[in-house]
C-alpha positions in Angstrom: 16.3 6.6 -45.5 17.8 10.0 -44.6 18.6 12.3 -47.2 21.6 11.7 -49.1 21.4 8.1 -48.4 21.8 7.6 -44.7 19.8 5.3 -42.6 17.2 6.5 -41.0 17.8 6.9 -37.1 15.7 4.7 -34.7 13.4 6.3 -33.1 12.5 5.7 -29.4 9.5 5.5 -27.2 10.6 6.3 -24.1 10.8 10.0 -22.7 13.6 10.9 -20.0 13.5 13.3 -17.7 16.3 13.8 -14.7 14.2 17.0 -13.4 15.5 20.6 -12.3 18.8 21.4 -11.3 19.9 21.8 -7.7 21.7 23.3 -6.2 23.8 22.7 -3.0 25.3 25.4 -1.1 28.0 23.5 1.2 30.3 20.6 0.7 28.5 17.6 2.1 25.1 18.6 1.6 21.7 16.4 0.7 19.7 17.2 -2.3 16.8 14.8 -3.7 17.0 13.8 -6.8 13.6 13.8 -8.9 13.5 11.9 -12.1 11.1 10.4 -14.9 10.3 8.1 -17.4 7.6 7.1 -19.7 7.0 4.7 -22.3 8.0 0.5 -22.6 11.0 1.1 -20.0 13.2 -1.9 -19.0 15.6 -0.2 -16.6 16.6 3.2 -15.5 19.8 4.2 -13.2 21.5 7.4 -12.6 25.5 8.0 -12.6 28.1 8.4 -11.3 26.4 6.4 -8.7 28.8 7.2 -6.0 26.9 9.3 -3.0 23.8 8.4 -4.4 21.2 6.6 -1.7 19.8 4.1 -4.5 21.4 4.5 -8.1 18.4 2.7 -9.5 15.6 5.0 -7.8 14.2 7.4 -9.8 14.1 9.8 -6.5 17.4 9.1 -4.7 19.0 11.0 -2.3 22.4 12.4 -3.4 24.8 13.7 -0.6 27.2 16.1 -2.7 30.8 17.4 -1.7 31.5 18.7 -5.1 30.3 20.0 -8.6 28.8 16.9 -9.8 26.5 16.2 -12.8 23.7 13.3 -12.6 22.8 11.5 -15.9 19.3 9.5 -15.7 19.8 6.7 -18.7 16.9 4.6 -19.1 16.8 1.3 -21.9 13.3 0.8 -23.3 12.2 -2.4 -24.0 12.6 -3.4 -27.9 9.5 -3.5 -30.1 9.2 -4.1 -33.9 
């Protein structure tokens, strides 16, 4: 239990990493992606997935024609 009675968060296993920024300089350019994860992972994918070479590679290529943010979720595999 937390302090002042909360639940205690869960705590997780797996470490997350979706690597350096980048930056593009013109519309329509390529930049690799270059993601990571560690620990009991079930699945990974990056989003948005649109102009992405493989959503579900941790190293896709991403062909960018705007300010765009990539999020690398992963789902770890439950353990008790």
């Amino acid at each position: 239990m937390e302090p002042g009675g909360g639940a205690e968060p869960p705590s997780c296993n797996i470490s997350v990493d979706a690597g350096p920024d980048q930056d593009v300089c013109f519309p329509g350019g390529q930049v690799q992606l270059s993601g990571s994860v560690s620990g009991p992972v079930l699945s990974y994918s990056w989003s948005p997935a649109a102009g992405l070479s493989d959503p579900f590679s941790l190293t896709p290529t991403a062909l960018v024609n705007q300010t765009t943010t990539y999020q690398l979720t992963a789902s770890s595999v439950e353990t008790d």
